[in-house]
SEFIZA-3560 file (N, C-alpha, C; in Angstrom, 3 decimals):
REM SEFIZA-3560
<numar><xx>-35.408</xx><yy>1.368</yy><zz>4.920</zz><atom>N</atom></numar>
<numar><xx>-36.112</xx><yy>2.406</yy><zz>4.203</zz><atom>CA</atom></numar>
<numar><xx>-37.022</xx><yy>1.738</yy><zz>3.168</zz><atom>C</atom></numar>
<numar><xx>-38.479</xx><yy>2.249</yy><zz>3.085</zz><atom>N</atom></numar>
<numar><xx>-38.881</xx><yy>1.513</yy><zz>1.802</zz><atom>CA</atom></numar>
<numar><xx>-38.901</xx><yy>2.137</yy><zz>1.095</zz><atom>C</atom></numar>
<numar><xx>-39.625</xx><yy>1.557</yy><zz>-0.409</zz><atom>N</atom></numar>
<numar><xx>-39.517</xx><yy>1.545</yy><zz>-1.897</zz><atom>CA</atom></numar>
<numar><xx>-40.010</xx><yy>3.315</yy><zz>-1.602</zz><atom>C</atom></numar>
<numar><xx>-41.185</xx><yy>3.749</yy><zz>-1.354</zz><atom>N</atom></numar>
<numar><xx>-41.410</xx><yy>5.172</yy><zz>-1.191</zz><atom>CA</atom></numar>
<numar><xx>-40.753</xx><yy>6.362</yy><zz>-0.704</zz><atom>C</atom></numar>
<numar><xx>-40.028</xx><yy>5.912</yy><zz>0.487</zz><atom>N</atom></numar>
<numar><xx>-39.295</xx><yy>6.595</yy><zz>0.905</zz><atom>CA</atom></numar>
<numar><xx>-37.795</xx><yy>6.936</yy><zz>-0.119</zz><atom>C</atom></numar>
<numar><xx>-37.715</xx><yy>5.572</yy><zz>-0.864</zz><atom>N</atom></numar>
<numar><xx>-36.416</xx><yy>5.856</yy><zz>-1.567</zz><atom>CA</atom></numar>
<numar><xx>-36.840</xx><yy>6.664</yy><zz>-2.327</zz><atom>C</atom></numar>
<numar><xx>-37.891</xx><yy>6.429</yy><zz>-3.241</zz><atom>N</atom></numar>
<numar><xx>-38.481</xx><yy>7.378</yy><zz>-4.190</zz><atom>CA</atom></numar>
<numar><xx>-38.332</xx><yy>8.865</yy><zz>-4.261</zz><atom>C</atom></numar>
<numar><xx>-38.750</xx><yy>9.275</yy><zz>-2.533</zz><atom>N</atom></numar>
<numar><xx>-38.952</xx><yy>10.240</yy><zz>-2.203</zz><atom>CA</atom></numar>
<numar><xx>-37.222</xx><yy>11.098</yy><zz>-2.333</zz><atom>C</atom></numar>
<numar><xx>-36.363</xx><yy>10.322</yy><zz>-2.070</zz><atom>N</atom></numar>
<numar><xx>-34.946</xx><yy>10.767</yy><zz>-1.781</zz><atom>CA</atom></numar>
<numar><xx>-33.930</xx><yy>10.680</yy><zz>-3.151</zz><atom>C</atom></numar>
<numar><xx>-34.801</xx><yy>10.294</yy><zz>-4.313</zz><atom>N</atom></numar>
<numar><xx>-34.104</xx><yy>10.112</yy><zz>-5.769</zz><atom>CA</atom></numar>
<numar><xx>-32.965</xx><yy>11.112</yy><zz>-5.715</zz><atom>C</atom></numar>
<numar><xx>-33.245</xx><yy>12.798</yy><zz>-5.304</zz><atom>N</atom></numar>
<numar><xx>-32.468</xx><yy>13.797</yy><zz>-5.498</zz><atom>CA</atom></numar>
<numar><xx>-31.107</xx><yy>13.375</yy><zz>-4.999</zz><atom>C</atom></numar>
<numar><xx>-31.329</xx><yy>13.186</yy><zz>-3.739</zz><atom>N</atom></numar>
<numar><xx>-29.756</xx><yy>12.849</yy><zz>-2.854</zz><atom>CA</atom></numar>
<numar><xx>-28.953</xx><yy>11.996</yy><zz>-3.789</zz><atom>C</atom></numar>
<numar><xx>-29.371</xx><yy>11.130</yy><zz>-4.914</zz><atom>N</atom></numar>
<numar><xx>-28.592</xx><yy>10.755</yy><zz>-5.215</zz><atom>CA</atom></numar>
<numar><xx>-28.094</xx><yy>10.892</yy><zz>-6.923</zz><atom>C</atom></numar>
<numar><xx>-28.605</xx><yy>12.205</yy><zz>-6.591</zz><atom>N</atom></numar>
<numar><xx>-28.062</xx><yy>12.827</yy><zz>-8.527</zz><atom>CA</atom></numar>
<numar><xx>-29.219</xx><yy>12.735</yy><zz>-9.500</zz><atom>C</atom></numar>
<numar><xx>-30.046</xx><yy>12.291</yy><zz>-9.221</zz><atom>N</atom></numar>
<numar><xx>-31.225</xx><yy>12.372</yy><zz>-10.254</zz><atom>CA</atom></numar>
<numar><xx>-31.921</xx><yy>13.845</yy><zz>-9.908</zz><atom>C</atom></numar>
<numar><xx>-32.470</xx><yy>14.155</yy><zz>-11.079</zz><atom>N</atom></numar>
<numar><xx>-33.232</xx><yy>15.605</yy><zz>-11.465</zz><atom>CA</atom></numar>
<numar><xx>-34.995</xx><yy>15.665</yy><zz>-9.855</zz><atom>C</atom></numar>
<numar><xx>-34.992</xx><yy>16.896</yy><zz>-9.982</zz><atom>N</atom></numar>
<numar><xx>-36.507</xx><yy>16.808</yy><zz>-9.341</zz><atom>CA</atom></numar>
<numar><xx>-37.252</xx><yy>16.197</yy><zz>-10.515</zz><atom>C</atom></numar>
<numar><xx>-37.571</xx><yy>16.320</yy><zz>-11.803</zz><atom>N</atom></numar>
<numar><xx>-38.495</xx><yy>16.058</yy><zz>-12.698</zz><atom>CA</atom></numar>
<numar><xx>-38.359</xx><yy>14.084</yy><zz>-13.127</zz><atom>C</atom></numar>
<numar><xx>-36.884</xx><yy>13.646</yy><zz>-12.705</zz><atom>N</atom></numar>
<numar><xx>-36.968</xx><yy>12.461</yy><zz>-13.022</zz><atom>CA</atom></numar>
<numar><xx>-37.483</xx><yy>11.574</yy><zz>-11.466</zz><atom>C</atom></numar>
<numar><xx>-37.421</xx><yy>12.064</yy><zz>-10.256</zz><atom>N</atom></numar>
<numar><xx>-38.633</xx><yy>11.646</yy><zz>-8.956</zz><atom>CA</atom></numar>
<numar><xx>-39.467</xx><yy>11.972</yy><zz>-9.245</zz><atom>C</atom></numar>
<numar><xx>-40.004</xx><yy>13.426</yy><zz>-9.963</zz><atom>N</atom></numar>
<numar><xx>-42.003</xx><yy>13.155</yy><zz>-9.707</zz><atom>CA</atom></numar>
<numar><xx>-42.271</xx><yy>12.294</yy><zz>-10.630</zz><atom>C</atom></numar>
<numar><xx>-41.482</xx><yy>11.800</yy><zz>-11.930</zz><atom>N</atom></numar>
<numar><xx>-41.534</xx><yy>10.865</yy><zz>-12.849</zz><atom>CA</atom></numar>
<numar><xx>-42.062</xx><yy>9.653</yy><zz>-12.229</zz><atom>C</atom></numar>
<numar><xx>-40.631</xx><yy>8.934</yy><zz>-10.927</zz><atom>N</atom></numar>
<numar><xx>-40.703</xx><yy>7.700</yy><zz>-10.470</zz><atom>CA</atom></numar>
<numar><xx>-41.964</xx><yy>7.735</yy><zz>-9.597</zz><atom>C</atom></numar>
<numar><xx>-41.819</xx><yy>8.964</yy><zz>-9.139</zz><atom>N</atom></numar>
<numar><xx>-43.185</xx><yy>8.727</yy><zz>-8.148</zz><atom>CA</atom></numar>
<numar><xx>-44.472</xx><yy>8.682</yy><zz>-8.390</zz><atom>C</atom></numar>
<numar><xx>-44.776</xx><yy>9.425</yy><zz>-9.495</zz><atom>N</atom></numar>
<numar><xx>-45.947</xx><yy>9.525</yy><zz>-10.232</zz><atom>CA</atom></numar>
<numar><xx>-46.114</xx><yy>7.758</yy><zz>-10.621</zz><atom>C</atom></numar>
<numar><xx>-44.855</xx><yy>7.346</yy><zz>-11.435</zz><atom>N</atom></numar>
<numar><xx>-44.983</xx><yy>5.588</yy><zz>-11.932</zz><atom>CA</atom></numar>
<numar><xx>-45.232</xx><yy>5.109</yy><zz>-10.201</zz><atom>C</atom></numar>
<numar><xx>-44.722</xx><yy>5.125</yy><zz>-9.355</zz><atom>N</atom></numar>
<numar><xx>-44.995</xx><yy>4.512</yy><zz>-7.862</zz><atom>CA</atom></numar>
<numar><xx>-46.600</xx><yy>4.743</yy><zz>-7.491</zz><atom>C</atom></numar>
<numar><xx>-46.946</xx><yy>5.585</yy><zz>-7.544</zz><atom>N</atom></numar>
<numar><xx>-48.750</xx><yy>5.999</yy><zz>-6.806</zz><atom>CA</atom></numar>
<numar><xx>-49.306</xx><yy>4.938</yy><zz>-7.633</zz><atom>C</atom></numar>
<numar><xx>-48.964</xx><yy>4.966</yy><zz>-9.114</zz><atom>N</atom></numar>
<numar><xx>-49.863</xx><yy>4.447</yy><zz>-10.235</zz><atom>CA</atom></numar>
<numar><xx>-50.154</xx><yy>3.120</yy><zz>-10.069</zz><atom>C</atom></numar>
<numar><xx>-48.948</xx><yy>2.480</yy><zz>-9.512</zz><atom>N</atom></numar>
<numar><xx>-48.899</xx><yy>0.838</yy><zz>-9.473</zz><atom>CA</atom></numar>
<numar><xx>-48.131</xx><yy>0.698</yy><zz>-10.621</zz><atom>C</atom></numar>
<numar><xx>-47.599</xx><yy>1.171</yy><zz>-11.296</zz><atom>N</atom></numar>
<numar><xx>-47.195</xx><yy>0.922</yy><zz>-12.792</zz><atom>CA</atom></numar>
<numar><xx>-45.743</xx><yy>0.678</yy><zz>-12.238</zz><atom>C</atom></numar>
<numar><xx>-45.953</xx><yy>-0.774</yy><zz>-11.933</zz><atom>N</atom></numar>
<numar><xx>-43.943</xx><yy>-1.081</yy><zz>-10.963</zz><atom>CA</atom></numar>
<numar><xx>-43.683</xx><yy>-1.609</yy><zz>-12.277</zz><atom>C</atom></numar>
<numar><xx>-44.235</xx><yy>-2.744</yy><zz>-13.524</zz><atom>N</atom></numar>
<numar><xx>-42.758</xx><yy>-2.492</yy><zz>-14.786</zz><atom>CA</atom></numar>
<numar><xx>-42.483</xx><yy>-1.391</yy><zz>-14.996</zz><atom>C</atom></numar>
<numar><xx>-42.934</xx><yy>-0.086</yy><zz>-15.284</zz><atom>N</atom></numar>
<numar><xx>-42.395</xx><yy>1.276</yy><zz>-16.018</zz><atom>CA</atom></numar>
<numar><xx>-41.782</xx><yy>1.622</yy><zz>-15.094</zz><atom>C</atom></numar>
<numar><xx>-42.003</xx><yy>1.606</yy><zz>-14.035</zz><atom>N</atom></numar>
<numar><xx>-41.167</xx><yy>2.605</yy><zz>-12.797</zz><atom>CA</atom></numar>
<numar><xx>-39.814</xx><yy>1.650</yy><zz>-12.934</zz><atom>C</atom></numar>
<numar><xx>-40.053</xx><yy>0.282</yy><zz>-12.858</zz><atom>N</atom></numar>
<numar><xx>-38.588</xx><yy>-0.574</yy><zz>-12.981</zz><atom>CA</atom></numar>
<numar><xx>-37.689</xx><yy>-0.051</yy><zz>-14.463</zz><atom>C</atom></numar>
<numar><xx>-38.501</xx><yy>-0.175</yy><zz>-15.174</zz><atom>N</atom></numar>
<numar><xx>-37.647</xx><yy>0.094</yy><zz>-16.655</zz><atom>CA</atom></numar>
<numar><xx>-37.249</xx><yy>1.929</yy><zz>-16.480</zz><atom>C</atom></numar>
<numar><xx>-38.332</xx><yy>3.020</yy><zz>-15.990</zz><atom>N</atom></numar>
<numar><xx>-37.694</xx><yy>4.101</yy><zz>-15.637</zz><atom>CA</atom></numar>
<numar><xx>-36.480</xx><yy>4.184</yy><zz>-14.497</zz><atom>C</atom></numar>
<numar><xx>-36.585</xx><yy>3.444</yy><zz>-13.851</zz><atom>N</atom></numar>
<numar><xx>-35.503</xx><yy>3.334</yy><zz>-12.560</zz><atom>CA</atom></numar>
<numar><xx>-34.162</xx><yy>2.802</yy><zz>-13.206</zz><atom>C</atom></numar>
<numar><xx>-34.045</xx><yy>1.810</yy><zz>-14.590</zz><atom>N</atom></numar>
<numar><xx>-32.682</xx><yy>1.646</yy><zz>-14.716</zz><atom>CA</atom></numar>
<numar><xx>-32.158</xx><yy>2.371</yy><zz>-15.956</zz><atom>C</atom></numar>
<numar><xx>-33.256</xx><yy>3.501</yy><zz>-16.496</zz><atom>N</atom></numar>
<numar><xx>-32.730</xx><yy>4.736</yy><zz>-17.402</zz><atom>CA</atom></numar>
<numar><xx>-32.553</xx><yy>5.643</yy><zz>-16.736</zz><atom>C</atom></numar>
<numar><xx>-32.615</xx><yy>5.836</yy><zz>-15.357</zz><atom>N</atom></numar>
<numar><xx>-31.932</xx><yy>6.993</yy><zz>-14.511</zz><atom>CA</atom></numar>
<numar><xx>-30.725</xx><yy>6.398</yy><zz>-14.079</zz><atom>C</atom></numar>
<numar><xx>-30.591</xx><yy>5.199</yy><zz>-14.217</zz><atom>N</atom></numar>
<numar><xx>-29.496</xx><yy>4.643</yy><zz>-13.737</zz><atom>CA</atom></numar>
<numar><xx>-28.239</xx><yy>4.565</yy><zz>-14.797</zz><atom>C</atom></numar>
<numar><xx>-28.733</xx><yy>4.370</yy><zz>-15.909</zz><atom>N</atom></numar>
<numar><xx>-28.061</xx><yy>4.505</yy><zz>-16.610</zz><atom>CA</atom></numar>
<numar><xx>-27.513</xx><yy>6.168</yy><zz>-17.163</zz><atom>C</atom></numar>
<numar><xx>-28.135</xx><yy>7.149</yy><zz>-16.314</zz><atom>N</atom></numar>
<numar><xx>-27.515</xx><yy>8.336</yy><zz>-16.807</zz><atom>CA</atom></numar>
<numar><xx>-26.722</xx><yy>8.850</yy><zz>-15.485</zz><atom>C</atom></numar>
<numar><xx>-26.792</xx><yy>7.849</yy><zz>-14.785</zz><atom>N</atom></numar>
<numar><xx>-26.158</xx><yy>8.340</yy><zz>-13.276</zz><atom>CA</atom></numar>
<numar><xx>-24.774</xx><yy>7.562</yy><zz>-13.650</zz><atom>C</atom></numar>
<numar><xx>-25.097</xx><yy>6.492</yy><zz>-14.424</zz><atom>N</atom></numar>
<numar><xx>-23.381</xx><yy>5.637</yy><zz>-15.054</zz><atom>CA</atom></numar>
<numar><xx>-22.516</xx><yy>6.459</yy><zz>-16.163</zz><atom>C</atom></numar>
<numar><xx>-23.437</xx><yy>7.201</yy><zz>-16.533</zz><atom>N</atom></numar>
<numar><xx>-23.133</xx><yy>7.943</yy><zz>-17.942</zz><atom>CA</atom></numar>
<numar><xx>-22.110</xx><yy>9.286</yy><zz>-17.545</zz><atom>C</atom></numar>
<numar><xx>-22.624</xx><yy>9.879</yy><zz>-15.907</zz><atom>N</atom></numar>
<numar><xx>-21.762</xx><yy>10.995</yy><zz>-15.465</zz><atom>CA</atom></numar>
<numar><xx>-20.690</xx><yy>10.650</yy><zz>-14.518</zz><atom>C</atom></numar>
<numar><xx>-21.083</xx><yy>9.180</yy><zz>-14.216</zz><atom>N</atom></numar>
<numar><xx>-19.697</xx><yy>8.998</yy><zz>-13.506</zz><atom>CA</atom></numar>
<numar><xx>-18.596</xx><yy>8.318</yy><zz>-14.374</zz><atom>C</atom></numar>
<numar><xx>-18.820</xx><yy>7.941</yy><zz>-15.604</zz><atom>N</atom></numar>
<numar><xx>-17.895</xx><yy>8.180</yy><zz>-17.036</zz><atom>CA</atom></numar>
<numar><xx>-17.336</xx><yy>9.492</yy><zz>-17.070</zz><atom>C</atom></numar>
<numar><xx>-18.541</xx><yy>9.713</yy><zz>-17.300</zz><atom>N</atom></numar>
<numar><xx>-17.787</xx><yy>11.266</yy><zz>-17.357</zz><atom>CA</atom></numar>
<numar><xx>-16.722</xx><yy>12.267</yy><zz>-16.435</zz><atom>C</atom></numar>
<numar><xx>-16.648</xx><yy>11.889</yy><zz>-15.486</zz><atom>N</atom></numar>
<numar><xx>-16.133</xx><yy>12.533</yy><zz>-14.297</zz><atom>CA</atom></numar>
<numar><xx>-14.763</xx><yy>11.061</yy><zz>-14.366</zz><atom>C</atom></numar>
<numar><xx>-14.921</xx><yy>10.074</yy><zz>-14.349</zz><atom>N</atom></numar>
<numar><xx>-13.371</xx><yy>9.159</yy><zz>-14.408</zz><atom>CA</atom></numar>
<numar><xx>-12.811</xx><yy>9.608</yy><zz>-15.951</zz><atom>C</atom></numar>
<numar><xx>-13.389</xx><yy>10.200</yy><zz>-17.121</zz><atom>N</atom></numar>
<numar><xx>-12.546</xx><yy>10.575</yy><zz>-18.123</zz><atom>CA</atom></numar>
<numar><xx>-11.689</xx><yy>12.137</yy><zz>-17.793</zz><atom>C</atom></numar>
<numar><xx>-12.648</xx><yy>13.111</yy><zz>-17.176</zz><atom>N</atom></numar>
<numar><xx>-12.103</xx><yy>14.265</yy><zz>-16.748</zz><atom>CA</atom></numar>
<numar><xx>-10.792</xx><yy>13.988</yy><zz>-15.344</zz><atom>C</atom></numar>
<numar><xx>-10.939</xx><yy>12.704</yy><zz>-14.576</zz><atom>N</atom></numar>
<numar><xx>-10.123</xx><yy>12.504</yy><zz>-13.729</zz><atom>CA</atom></numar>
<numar><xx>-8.742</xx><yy>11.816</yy><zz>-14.547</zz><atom>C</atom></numar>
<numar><xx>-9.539</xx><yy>11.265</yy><zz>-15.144</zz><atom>N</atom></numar>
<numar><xx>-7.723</xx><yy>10.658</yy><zz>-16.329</zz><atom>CA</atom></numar>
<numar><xx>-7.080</xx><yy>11.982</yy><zz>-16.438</zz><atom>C</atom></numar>
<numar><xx>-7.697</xx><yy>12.763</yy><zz>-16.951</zz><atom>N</atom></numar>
<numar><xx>-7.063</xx><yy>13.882</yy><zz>-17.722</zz><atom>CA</atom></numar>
<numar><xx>-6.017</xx><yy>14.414</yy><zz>-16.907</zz><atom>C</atom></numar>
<numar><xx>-6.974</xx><yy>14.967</yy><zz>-15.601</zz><atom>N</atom></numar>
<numar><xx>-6.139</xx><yy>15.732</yy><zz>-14.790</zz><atom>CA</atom></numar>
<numar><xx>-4.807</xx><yy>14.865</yy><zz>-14.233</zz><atom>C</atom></numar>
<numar><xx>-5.101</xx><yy>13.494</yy><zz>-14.468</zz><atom>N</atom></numar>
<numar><xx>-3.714</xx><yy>12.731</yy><zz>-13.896</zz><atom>CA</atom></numar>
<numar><xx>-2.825</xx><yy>12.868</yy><zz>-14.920</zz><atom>C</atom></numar>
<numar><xx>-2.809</xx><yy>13.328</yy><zz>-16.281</zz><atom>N</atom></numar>
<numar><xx>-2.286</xx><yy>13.084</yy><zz>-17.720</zz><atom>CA</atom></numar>
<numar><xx>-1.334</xx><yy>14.502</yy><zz>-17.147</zz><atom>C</atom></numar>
<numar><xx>-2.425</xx><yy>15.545</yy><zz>-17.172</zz><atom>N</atom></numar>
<numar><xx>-2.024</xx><yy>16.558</yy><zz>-17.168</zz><atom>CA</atom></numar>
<numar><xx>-0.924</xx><yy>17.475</yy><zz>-15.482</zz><atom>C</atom></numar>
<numar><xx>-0.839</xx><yy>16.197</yy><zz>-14.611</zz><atom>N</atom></numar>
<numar><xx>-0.058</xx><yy>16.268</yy><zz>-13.595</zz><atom>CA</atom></numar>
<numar><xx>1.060</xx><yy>15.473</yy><zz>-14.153</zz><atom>C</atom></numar>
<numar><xx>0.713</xx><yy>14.261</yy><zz>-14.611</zz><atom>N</atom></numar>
<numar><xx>2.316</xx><yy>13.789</yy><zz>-15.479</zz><atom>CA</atom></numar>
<numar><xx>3.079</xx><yy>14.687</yy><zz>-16.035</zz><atom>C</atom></numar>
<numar><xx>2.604</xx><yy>15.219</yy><zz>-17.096</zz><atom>N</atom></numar>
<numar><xx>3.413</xx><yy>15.740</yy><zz>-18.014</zz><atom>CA</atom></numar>
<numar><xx>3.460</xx><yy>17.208</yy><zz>-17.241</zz><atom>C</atom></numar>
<numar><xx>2.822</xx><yy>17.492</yy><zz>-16.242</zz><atom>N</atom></numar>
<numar><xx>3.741</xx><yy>19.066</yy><zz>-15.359</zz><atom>CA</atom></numar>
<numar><xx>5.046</xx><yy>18.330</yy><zz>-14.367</zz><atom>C</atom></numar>
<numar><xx>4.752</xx><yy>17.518</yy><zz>-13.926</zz><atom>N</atom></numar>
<numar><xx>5.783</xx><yy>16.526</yy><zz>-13.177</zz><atom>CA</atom></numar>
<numar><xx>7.100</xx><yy>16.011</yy><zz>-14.521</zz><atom>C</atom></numar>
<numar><xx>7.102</xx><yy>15.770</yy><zz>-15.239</zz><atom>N</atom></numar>
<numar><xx>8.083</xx><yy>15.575</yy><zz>-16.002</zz><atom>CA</atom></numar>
<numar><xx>8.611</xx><yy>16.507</yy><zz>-16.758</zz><atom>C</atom></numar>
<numar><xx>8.298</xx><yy>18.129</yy><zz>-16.796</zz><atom>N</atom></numar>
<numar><xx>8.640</xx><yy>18.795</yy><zz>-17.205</zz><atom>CA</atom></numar>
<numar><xx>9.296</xx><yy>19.823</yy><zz>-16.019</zz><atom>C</atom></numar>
<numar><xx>9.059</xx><yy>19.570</yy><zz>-14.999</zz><atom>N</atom></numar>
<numar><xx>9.316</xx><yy>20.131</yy><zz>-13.452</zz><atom>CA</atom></numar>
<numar><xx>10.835</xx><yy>19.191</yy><zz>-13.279</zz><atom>C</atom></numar>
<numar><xx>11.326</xx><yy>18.342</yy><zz>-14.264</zz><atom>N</atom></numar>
<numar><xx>12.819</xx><yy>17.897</yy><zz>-13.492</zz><atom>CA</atom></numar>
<numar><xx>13.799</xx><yy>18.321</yy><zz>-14.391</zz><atom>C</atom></numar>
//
């Protein structure tokens, strides 16, 4: 797949429609540092929700412990 095509598919992988016409708009332009430096601040908010989702997964394991130890 190339660099455009990925561009084109940002959504599939959790990024906003507005943060692809972003990359793509930086892609048409030629502007590959900004699109690079925009490409690893989407990345970094794609790290930011899968934090988020392993803290909500602790929980629910917290909160199966302590129904499991109150279940004996």
């Amino acid at each position: 797949m190339d660099l455009k095509a990925m561009i084109d598919s940002l959504s599939e992988i959790g990024c906003t429609d507005e943060e692809r016409k972003t990359a793509k708009m930086l892609y048409d332009s030629d502007r590959y540092p900004e699109l690079i430096r925009y490409l690893k601040k989407c990345r970094c908010g794609l790290i930011e929700q899968m934090h988020d989702s392993q803290r909500k997964v602790d929980r629910m394991d917290l909160l199966i412990r302590k129904a499991e130890k109150e279940s004996v």
